[in-house]
C-alpha positions in Angstrom: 30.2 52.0 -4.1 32.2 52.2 -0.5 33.9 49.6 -2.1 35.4 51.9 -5.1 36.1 54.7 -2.8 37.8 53.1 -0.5 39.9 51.6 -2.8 40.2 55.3 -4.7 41.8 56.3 -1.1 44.0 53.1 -1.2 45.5 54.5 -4.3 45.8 58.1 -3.6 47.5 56.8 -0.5 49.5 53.8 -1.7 51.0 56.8 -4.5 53.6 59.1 -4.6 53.4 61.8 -6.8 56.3 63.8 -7.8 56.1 67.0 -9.9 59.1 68.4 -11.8 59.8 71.7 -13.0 62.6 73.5 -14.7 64.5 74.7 -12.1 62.1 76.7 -9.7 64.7 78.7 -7.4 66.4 80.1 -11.0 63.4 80.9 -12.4 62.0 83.2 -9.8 65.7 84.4 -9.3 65.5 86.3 -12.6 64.2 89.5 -13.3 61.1 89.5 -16.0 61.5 92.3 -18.5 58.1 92.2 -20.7 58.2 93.2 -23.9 54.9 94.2 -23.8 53.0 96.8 -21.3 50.4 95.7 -19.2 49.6 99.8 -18.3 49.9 100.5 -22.2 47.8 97.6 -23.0 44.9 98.9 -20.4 45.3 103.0 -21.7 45.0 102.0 -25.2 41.9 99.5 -24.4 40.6 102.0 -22.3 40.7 104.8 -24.8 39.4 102.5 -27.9 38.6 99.0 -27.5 40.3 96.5 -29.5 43.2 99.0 -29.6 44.8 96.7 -26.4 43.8 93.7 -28.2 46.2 94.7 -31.6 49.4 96.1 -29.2 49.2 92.6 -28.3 49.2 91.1 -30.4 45.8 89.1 -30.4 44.6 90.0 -33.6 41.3 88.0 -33.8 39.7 88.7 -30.6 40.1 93.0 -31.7 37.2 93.2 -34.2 34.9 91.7 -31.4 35.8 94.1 -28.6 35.8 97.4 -31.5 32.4 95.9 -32.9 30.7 95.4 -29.6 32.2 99.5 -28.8 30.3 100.2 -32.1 26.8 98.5 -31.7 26.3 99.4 -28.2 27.1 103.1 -28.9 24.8 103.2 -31.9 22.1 102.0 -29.5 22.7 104.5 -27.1 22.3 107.5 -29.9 19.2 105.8 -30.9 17.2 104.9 -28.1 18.3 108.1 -26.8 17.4 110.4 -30.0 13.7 108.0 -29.5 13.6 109.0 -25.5 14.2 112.6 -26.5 11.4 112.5 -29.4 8.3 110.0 -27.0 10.1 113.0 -24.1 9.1 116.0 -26.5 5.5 114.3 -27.5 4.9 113.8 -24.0 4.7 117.0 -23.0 2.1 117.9 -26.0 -0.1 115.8 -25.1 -3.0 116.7 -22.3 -2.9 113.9 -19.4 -6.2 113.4 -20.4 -5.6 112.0 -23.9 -5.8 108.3 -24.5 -2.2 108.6 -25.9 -0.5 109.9 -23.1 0.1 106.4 -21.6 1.6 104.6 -24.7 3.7 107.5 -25.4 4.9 107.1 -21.9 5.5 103.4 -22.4 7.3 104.2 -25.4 9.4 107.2 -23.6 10.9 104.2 -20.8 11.2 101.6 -23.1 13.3 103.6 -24.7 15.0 105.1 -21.7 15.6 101.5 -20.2 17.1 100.3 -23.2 19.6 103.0 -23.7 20.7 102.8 -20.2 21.3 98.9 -20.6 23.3 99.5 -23.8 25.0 102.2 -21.7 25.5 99.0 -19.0 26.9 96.6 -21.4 29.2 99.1 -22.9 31.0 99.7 -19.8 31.0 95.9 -19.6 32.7 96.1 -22.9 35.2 98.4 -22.2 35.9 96.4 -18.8 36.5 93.0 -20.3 38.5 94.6 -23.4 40.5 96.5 -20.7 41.3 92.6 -18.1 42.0 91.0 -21.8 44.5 93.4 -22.8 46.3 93.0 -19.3 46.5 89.2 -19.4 47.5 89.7 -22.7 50.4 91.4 -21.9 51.9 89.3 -19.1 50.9 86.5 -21.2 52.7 87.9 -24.0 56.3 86.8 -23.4 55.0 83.2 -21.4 57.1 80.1 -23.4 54.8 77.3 -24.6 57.1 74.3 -24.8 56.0 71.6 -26.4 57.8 69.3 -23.8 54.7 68.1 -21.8 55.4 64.5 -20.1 54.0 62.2 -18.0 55.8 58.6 -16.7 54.3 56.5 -14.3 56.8 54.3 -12.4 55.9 51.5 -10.3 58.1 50.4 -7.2 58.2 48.6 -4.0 59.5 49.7 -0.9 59.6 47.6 2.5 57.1 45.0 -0.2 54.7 47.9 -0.2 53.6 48.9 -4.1 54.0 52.5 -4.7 53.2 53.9 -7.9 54.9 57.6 -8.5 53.5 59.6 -11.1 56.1 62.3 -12.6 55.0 65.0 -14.8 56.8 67.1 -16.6 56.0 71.0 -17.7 
């Protein structure tokens, strides 16, 4: 076991890894002109999500954001229409009634649930809204299909070296 780590270290040690990238100083030289708007992107999620989602273009993942908008705010109306009815049948009953505590029950179950619906939907609209951002700087990024990796053995001074290079 001390064995194997040791000899882990040895080879983490013994190794020189270089990384190489498309000219770094010229990249972050240049000005980035998006073609797409991360503000727009957020507004229109913001306003209807989904609506981010199809500006950029991520067609799939927009009937999951505008579905979620559409369950959680059908909940809401009905477990609120329910809190309003077990509210209203609450207050005709006497406290005295064997009723009055299941209709109570009923009047926060209801009440809990539309404000947990309420919860998630503002979760919804939160995650729609960060997708749509990354979306948009993500829209122009280049996916090269130019991925390498070499490893090179050497000596230097009769000590091995083995250099990794990868290449993205």
């Amino acid at each position: 076991m001390i064995r194997d780590i040791l000899l882990i270290l040895l080879f983490f040690l013994l190794s020189e890894i270089s990384i190489f990238c498309k000219e770094q100083d010229s990249i972050q030289a240049q000005t980035i002109q998006m073609s797409k708007s991360p503000t727009g992107a957020i507004w229109r999620s913001l306003i209807v999500p989904g609506w981010g989602q199809l500006y950029v273009e991520n067609y799939w993942k927009a009937p999951l954001f505008f579905g979620g908008f559409a369950t959680l705010s059908y909940l809401i109306i009905y477990n609120h229409s329910n809190f309003i009815d077990y509210a209203n049948k609450l207050e005709n009953i006497p406290k005295t009634n064997p009723d009055y505590e299941i209709t109570k029950l009923w009047r926060e179950y209801y009440r809990d649930n539309r404000d947990m619906s309420a919860f998630y939907l503002i979760a919804v609209y939160i995650l729609s809204a960060v997708d749509a951002y990354v979306g948009a700087h993500l829209y122009d990024f280049d996916i090269n299909e130019d991925l390498s990796i070499n490893f090179d053995f050497y000596s230097k001074n009769y000590i091995p070296y083995i250099r990794i290079n990868l290449k993205f």
